[in-house]
DSSP file (Angstrom, degrees, kcal/mol; ACC not computed):
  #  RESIDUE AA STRUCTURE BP1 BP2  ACC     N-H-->O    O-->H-N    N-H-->O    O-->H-N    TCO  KAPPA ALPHA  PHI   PSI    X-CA   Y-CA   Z-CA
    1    1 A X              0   0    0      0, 0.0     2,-0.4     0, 0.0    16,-0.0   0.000 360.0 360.0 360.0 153.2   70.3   93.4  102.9
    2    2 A X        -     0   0    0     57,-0.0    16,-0.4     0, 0.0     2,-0.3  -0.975 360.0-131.1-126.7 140.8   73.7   94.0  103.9
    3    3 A X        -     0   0    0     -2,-0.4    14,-0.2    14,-0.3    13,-0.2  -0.760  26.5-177.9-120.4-178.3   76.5   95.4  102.4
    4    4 A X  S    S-     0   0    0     12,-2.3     2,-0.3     1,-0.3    13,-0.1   0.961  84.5  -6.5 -92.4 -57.2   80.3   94.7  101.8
    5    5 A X  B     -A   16   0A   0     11,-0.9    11,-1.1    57,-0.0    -1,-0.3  -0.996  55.9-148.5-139.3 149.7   80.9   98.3   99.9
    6    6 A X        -     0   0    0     -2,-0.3     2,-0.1     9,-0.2     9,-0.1  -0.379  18.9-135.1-100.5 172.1   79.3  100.9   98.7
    7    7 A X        -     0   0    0      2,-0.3    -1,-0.1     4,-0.2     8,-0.1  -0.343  37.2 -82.3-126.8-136.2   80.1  103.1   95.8
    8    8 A X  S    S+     0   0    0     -2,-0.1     2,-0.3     2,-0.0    -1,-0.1   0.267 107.8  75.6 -85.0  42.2   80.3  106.4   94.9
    9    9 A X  S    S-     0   0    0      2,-0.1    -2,-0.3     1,-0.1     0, 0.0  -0.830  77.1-136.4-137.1 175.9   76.8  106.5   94.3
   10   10 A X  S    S+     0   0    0     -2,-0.3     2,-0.9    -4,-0.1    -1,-0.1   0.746  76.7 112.1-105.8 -16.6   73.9  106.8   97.4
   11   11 A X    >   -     0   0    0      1,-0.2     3,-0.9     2,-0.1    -4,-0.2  -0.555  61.4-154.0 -35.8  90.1   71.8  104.0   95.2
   12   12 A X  T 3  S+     0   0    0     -2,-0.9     3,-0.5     1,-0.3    -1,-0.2   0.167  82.8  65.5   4.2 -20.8   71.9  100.8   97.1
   13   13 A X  T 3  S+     0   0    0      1,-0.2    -1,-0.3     3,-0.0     4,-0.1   0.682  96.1  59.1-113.4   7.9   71.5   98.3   94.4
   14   14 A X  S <  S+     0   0    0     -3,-0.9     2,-0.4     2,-0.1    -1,-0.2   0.216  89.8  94.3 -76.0  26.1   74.9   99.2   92.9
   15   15 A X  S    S-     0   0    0     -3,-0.5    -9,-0.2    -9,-0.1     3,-0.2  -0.947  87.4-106.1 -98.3 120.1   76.4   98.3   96.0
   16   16 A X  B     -A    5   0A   0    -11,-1.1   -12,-2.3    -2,-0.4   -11,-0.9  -0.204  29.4-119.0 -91.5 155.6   77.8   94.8   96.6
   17   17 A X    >>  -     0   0    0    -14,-0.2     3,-1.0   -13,-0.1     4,-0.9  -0.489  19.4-132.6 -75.0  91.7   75.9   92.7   98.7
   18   18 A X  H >> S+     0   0    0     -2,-0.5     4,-2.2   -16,-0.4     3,-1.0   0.527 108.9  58.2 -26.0 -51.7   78.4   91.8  101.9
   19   19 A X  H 3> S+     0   0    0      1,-0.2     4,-2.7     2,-0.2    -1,-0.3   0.834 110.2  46.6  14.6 -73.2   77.3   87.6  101.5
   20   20 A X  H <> S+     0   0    0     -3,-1.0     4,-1.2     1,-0.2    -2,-0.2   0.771 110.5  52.6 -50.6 -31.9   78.7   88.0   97.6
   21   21 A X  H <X S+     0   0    0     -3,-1.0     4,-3.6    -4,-0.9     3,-0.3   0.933 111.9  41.3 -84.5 -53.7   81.6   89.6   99.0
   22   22 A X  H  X S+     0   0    0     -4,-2.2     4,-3.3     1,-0.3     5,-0.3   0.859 114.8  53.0 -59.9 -47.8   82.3   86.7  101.5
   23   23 A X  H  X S+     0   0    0     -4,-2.7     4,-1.2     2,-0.2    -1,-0.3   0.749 111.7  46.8 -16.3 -70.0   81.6   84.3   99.0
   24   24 A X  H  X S+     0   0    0     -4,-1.2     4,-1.6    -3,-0.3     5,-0.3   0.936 114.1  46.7 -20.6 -85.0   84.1   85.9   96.6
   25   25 A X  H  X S+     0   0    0     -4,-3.6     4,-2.6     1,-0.2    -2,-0.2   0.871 106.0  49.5 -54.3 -43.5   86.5   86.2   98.9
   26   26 A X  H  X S+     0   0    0     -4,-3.3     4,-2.3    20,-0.6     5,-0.4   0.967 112.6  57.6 -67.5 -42.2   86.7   82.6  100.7
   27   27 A X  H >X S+     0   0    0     -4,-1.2     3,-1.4    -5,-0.3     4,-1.1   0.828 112.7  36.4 -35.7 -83.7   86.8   81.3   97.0
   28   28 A X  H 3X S+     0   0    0     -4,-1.6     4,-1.7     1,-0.3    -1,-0.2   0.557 119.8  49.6 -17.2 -44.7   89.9   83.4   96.1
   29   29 A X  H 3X S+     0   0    0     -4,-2.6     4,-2.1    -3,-0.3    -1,-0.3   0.884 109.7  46.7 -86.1 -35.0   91.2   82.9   99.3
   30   30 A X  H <X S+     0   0    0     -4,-2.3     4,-0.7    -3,-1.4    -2,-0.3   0.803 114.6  54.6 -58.6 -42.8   90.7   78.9   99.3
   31   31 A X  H  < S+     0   0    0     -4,-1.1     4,-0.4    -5,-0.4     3,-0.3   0.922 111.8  43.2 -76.1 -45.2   92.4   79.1   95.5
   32   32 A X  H  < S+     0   0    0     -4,-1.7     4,-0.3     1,-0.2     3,-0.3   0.869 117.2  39.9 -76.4 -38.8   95.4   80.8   96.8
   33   33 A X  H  <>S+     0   0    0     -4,-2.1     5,-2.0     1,-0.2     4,-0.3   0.443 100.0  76.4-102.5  -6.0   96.2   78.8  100.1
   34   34 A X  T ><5S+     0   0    0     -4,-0.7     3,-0.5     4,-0.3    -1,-0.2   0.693  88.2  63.6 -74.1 -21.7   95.2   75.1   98.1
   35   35 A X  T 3 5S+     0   0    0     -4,-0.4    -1,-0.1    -3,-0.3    -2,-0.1   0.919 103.1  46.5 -78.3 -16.5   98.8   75.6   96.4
   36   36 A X  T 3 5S-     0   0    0     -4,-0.3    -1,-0.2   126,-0.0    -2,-0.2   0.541 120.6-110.6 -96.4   2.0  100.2   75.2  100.2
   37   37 A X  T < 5S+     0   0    0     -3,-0.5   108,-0.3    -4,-0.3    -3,-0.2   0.784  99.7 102.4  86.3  29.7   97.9   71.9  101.0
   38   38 A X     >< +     0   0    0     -5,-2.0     4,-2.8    -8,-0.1     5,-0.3   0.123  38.4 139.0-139.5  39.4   95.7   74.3  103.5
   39   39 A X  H  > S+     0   0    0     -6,-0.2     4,-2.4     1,-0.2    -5,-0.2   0.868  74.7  48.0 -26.8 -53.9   92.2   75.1  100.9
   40   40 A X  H  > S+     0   0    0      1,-0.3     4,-1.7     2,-0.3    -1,-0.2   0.782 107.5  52.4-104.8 -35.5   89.7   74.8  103.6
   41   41 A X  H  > S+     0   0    0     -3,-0.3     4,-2.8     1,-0.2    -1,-0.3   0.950 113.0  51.9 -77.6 -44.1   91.6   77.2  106.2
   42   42 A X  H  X S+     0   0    0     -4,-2.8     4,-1.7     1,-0.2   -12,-0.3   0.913 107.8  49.6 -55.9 -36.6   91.7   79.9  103.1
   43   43 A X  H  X S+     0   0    0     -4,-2.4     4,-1.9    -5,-0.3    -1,-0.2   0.959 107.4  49.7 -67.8 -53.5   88.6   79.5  102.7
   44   44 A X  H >X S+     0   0    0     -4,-1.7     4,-2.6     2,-0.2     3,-1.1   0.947 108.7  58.0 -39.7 -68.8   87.4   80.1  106.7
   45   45 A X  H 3X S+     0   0    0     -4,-2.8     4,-1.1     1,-0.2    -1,-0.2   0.791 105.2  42.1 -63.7 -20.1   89.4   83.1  106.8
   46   46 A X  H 3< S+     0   0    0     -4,-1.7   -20,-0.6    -5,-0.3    -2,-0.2   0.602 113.7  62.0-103.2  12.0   87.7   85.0  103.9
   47   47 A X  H << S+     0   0    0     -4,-1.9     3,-0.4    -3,-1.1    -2,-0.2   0.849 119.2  23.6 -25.5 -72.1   84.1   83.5  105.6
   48   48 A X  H >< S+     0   0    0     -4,-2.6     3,-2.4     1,-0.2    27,-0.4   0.610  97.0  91.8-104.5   1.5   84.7   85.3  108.6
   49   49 A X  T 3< S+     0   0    0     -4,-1.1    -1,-0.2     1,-0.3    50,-0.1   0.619 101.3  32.9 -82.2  12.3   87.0   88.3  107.9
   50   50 A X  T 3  S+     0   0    0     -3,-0.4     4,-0.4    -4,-0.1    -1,-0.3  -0.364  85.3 117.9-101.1  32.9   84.3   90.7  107.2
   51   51 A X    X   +     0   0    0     -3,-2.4     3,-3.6     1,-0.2    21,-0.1   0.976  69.7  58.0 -73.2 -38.5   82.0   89.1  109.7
   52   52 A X  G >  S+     0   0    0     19,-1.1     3,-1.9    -4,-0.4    -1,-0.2   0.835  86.2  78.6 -52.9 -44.3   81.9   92.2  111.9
   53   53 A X  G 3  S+     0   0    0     18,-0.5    -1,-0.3     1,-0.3   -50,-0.2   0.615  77.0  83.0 -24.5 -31.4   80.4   94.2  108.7
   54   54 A X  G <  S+     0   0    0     -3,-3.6     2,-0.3    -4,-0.4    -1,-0.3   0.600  73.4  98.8 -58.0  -4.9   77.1   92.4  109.7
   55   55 A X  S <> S-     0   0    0     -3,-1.9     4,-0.9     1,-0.1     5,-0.5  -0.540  82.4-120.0-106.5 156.5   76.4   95.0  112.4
   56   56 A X  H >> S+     0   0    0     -2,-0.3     3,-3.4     2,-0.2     4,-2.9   0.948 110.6  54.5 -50.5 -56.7   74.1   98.0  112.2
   57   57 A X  H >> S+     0   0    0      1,-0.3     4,-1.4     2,-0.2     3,-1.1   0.908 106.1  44.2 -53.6 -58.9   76.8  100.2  112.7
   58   58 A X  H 34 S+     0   0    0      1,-0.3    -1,-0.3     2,-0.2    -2,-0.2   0.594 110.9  55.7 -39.9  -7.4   79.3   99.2  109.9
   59   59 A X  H XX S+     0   0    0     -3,-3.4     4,-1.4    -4,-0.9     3,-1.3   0.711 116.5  48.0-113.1 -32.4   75.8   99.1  107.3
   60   60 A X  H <<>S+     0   0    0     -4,-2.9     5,-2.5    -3,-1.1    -2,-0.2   0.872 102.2  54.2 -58.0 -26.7   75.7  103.2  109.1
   61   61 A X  T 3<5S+     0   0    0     -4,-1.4    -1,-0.3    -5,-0.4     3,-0.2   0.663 112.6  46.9 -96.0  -5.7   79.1  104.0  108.4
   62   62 A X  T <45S+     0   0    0     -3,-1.3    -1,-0.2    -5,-0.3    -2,-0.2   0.783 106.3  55.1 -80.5 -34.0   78.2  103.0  104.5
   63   63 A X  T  <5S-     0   0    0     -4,-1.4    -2,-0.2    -5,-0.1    -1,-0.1   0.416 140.0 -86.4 -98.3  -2.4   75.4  104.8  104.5
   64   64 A X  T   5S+     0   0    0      1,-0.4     2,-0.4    -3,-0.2    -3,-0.2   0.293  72.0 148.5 112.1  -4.0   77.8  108.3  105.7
   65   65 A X      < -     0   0    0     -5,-2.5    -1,-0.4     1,-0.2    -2,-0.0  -0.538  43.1-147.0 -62.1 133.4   78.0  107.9  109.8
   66   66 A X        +     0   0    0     -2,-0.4     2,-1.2     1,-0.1    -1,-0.2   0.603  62.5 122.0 -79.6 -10.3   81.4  109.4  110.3
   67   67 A X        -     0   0    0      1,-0.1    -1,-0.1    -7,-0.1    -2,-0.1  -0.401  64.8-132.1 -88.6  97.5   81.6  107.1  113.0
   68   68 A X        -     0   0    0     -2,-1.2     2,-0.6     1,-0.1    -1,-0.1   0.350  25.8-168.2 -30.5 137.8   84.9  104.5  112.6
   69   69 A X        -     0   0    0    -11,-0.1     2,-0.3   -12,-0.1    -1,-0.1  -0.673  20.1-133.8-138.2 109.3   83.9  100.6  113.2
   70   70 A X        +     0   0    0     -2,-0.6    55,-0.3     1,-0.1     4,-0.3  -0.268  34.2 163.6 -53.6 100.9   86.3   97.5  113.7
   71   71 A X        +     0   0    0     -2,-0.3   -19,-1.1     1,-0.1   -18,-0.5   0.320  67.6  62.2-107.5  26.9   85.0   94.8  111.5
   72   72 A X  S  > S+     0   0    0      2,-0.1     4,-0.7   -22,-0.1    25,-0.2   0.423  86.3  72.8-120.0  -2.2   87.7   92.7  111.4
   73   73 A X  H  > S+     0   0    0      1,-0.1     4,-1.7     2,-0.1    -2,-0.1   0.784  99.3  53.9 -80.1 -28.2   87.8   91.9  115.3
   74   74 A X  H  > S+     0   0    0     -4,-0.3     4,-1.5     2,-0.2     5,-0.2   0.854 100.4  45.9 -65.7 -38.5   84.7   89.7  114.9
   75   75 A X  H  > S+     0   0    0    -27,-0.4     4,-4.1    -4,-0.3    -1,-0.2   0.890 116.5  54.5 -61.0 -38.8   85.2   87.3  112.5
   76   76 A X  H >X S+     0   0    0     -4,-0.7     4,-1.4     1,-0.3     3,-0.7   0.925 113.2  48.3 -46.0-101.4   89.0   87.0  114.8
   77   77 A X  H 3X S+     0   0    0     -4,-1.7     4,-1.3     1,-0.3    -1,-0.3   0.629 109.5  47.3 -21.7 -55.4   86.5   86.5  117.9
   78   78 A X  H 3X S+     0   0    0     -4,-1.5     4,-1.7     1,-0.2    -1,-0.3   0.938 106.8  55.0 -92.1 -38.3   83.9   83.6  116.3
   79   79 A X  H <X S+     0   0    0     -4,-4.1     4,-1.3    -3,-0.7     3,-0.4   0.991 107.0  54.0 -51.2 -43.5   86.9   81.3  114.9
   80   80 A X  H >< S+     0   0    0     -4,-1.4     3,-2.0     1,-0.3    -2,-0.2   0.943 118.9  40.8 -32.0 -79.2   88.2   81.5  119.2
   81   81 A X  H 3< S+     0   0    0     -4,-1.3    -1,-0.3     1,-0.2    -2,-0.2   0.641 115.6  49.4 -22.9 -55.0   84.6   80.3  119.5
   82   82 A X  H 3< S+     0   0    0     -4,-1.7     2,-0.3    -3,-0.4    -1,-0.2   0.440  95.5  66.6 -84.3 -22.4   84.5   77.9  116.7
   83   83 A X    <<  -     0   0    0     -3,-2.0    58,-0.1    -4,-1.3    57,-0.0  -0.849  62.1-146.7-121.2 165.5   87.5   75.7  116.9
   84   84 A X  S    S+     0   0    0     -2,-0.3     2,-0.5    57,-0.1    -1,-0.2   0.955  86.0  84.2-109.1 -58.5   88.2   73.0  119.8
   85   85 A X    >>> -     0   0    0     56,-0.2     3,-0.9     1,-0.1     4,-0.6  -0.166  63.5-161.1 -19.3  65.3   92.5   74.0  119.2
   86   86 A X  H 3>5S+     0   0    0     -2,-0.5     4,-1.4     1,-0.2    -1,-0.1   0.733  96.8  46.3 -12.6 -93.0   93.4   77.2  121.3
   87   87 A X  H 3>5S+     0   0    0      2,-0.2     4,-1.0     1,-0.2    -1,-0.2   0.354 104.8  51.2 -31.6 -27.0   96.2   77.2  118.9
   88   88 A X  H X>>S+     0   0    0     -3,-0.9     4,-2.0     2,-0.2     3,-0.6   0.897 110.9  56.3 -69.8 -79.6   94.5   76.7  115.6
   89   89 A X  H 3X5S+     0   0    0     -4,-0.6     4,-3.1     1,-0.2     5,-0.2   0.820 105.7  51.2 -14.5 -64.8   92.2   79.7  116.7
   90   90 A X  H 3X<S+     0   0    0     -4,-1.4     4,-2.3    -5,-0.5     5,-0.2   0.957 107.4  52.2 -63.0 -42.6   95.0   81.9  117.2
   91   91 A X  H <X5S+     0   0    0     -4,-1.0     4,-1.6    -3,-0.6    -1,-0.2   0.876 112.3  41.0  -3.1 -78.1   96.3   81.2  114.0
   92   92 A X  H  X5S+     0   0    0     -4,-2.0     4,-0.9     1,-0.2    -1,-0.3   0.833 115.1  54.7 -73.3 -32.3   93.5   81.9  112.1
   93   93 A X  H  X<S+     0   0    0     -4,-3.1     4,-1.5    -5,-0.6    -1,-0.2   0.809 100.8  56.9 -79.4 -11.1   92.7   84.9  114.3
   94   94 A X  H  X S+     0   0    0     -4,-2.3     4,-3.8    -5,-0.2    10,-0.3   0.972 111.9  41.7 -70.5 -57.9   96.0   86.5  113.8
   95   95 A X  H >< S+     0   0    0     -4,-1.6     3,-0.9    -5,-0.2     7,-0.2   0.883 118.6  52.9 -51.5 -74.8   95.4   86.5  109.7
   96   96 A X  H >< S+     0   0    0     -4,-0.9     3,-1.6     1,-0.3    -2,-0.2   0.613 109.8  41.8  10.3-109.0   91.7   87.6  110.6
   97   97 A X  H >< S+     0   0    0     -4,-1.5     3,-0.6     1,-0.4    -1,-0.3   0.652 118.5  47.9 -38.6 -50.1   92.4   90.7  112.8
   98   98 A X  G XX  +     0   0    0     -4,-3.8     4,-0.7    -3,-0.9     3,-0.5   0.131  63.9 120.6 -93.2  31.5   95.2   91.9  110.5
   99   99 A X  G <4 S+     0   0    0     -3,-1.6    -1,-0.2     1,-0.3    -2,-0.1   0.749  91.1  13.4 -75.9 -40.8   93.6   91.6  107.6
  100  100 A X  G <4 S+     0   0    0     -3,-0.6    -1,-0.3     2,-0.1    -2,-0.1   0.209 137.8  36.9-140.6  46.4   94.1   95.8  107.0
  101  101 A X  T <4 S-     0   0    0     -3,-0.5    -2,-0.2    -4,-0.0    -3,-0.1   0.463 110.4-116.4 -99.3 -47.5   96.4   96.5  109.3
  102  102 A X     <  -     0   0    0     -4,-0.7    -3,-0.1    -7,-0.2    -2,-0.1   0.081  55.0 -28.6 124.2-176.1   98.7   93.4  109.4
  103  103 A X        -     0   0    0     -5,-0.1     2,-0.1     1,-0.1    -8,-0.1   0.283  61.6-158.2 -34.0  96.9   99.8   90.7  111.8
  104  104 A X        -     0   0    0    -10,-0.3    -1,-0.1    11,-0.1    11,-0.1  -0.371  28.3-100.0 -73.8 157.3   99.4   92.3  115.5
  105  105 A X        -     0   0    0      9,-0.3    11,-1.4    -2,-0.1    12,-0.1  -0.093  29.9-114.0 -50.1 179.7  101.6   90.6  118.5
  106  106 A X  S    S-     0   0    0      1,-0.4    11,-2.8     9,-0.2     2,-0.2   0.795  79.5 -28.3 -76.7 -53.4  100.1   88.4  120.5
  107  107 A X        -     0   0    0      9,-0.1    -1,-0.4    10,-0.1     2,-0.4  -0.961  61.6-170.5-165.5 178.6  100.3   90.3  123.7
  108  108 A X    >   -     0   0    0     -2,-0.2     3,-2.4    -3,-0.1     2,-1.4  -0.919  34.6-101.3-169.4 125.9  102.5   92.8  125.2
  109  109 A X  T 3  S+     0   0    0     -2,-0.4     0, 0.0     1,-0.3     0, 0.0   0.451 113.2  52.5 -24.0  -7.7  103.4   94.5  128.1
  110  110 A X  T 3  S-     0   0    0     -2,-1.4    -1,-0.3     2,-0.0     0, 0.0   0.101 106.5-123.0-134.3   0.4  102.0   98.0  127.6
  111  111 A X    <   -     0   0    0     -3,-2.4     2,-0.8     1,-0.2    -2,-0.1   0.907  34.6-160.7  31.1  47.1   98.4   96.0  126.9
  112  112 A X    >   -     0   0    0     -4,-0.3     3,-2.2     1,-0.1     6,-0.2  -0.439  20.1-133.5 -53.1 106.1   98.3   97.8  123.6
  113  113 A X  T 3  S+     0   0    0     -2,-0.8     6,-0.2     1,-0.3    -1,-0.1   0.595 106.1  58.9 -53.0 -15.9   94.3   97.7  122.1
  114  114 A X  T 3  S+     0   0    0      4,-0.1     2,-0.4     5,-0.1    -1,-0.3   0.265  83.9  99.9 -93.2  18.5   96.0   96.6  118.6
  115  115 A X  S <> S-     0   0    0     -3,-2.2     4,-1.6     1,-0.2     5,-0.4  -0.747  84.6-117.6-112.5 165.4   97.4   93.8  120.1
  116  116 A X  H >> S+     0   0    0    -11,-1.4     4,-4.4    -2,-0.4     3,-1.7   0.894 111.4  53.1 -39.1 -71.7   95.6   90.1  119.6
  117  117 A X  H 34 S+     0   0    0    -11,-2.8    -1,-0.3     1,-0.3     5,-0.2   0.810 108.8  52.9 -16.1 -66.4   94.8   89.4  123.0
  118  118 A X  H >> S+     0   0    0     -6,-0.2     3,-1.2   -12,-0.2     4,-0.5   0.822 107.6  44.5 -15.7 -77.2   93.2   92.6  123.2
  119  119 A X  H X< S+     0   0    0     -3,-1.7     3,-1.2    -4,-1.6     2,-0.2   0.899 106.2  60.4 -61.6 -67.9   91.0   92.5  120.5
  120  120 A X  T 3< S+     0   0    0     -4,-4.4    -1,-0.3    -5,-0.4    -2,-0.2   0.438 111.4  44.7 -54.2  14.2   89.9   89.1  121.3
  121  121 A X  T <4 S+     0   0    0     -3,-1.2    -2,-0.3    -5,-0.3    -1,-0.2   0.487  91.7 104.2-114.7 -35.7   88.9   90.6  124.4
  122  122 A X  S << S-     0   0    0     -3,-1.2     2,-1.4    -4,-0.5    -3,-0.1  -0.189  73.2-116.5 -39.1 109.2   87.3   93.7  123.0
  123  123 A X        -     0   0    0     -2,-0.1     3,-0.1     1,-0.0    -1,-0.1  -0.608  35.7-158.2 -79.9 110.5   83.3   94.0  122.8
  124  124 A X        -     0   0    0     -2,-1.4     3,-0.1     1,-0.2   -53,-0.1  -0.042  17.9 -90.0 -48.4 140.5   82.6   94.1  119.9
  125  125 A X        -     0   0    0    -55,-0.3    -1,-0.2     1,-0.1   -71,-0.1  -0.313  61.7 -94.4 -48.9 156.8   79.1   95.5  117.6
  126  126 A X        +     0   0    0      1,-0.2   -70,-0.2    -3,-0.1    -1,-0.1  -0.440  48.8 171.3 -77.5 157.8   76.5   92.8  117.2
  127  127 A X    >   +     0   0    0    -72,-0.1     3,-2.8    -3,-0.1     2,-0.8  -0.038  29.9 128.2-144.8  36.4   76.8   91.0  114.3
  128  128 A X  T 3   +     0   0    0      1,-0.2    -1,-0.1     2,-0.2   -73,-0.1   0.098  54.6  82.6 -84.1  51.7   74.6   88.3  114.7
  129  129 A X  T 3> S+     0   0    0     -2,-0.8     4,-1.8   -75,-0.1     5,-0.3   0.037  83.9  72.7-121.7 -12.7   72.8   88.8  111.6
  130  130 A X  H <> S+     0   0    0     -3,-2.8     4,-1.3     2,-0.2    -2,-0.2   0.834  85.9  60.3 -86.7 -12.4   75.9   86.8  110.4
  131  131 A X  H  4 S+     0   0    0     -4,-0.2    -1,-0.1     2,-0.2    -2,-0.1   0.599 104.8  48.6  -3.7 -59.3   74.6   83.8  111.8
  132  132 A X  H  4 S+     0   0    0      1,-0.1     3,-0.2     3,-0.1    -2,-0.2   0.852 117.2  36.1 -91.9 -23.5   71.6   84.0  109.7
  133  133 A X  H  < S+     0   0    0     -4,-1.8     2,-2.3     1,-0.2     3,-0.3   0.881 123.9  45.2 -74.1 -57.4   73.3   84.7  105.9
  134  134 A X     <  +     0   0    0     -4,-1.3     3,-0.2    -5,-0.3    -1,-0.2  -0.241  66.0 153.7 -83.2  80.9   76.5   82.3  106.7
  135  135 A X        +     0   0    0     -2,-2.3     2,-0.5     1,-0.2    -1,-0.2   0.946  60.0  66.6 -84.1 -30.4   74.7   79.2  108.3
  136  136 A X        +     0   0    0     -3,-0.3     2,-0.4     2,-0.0    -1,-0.2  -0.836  55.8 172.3-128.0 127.0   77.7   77.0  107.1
  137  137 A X        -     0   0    0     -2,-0.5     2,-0.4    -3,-0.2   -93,-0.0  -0.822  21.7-149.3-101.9 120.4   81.0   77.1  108.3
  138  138 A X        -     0   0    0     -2,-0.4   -94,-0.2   -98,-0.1   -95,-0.1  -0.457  17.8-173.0 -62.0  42.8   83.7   74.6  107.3
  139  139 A X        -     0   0    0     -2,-0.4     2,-0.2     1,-0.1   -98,-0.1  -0.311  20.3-138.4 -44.4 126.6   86.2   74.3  110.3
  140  140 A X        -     0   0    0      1,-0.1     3,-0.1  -100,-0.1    -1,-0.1  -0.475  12.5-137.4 -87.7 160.5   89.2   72.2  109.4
  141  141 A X  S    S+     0   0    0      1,-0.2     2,-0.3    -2,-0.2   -56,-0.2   0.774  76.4   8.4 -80.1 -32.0   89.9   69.9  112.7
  142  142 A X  S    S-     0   0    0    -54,-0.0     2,-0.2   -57,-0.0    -1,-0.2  -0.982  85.0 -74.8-156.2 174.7   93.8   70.5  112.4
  143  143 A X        -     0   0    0     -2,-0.3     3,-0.1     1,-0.1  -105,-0.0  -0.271  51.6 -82.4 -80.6 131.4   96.4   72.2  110.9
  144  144 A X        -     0   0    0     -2,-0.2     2,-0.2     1,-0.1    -1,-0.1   0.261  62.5 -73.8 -20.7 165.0   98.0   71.9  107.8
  145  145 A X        -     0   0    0   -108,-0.3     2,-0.2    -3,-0.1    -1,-0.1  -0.551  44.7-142.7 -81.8 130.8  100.7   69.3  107.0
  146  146 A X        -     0   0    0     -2,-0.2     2,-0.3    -3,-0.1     5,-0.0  -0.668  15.9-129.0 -70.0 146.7  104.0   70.2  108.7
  147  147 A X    >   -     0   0    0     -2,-0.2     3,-1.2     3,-0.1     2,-1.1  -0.599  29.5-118.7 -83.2 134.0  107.3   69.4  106.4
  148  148 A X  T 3  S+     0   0    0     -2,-0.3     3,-0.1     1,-0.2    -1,-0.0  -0.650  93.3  35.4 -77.1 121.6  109.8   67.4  108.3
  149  149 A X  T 3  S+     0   0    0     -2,-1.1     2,-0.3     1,-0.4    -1,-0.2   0.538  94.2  86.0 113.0  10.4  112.8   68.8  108.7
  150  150 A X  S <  S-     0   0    0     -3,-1.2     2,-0.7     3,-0.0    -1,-0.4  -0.953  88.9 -93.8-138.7 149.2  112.0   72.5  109.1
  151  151 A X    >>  -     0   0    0     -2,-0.3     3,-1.3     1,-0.2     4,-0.8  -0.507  25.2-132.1 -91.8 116.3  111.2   73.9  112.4
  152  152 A X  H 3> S+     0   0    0     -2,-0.7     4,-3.1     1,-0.2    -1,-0.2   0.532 104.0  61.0   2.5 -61.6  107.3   74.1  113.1
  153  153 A X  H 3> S+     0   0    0      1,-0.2     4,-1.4     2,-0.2    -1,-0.2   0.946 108.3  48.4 -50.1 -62.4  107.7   78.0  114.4
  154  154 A X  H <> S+     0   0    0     -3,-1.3     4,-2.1     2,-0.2     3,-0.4   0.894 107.8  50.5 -34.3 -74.1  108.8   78.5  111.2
  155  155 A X  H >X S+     0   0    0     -4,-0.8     3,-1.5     1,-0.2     4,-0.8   0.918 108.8  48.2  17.4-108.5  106.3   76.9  109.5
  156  156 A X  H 3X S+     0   0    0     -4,-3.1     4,-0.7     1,-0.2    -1,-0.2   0.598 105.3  59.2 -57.9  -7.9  103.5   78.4  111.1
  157  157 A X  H 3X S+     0   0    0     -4,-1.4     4,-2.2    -3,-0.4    -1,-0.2   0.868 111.2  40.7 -84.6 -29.3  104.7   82.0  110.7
  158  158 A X  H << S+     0   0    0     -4,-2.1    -2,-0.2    -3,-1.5    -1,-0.1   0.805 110.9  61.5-102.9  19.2  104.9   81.8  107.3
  159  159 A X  H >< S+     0   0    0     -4,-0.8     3,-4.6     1,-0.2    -2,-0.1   0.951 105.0  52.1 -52.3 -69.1  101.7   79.9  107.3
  160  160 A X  H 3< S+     0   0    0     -4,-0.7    -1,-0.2     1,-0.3    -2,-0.2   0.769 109.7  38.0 -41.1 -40.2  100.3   82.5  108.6
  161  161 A X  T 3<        0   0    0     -4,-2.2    -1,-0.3     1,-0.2    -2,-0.1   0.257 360.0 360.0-113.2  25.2  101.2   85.5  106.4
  162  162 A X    <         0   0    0     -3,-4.6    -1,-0.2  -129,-0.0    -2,-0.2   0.569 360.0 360.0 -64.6 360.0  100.9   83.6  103.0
């Protein structure tokens, strides 16, 4: 069993099950992003933004390993994977990746480790034990409807941090 968070207690079955969490979330997230005509992308991102949380360390660092673990750089990393759209990918990987930090750059001179690029470059903890709860993933094929008359860039930035 995996989990999403623990609580204060060392008791494992009050602690929610990481699967419920994802579950939870992509609902929520799906409910909130349907009012902008983009459901199915809300949904994907709270799918995969705990994906990393599948790895042995993160289920250690619950369990009192002091030891920090990025779990929001994986889920970031398997949308890259997942979608045929460079651009779509980044999108989604931006939301992903900043998910408790917020939006990083893309790239940057100074090749700063918070910056996308980075991250999507970063090795990562295994998580493939997410593979085997999440077996199905909805990728949408393209991007929400652009309005005419307002400039794309625009758009998609504030797609991106509804």
């Amino acid at each position: 069993m995996y989990y999403a968070h623990r609580t204060n207690s060392d008791d494992v079955q009050s602690w929610q099950p990481l699967e419920e969490h994802l579950r939870e979330v992509a609902w929520l997230a799906g409910e909130f992003a349907e009012q902008f005509g983009a459901k199915q992308w809300g949904e994907l991102v709270g799918w995969l933004h705990d994906a990393g949380k599948y790895s042995a360390e993160f289920q250690s660092r619950l369990r009192g390993t002091p030891i920090p673990v990025d779990h929001s750089t994986a889920g970031a990393k398997l949308i890259m994977e997942r979608v045929s759209d460079e651009r779509l990918g980044l999108i989604t990987a931006y939301v992903i990746a900043g998910h408790h930090t917020g939006l990083p750059d893309c790239g940057n001179l100074n090749g700063e480790e918070s910056c996308l690029r980075q991250r999507l470059n970063k090795k990562v903890c295994s998580h493939e034990a997410f593979h085997e709860e999440i077996t199905r993933l909805n990728v949408p094929d393209r991007a929400p409807s652009i309005q005419p008359g307002v400039d794309p860039s625009f758009q998609f930035s504030f797609f991106i941090r509804r």
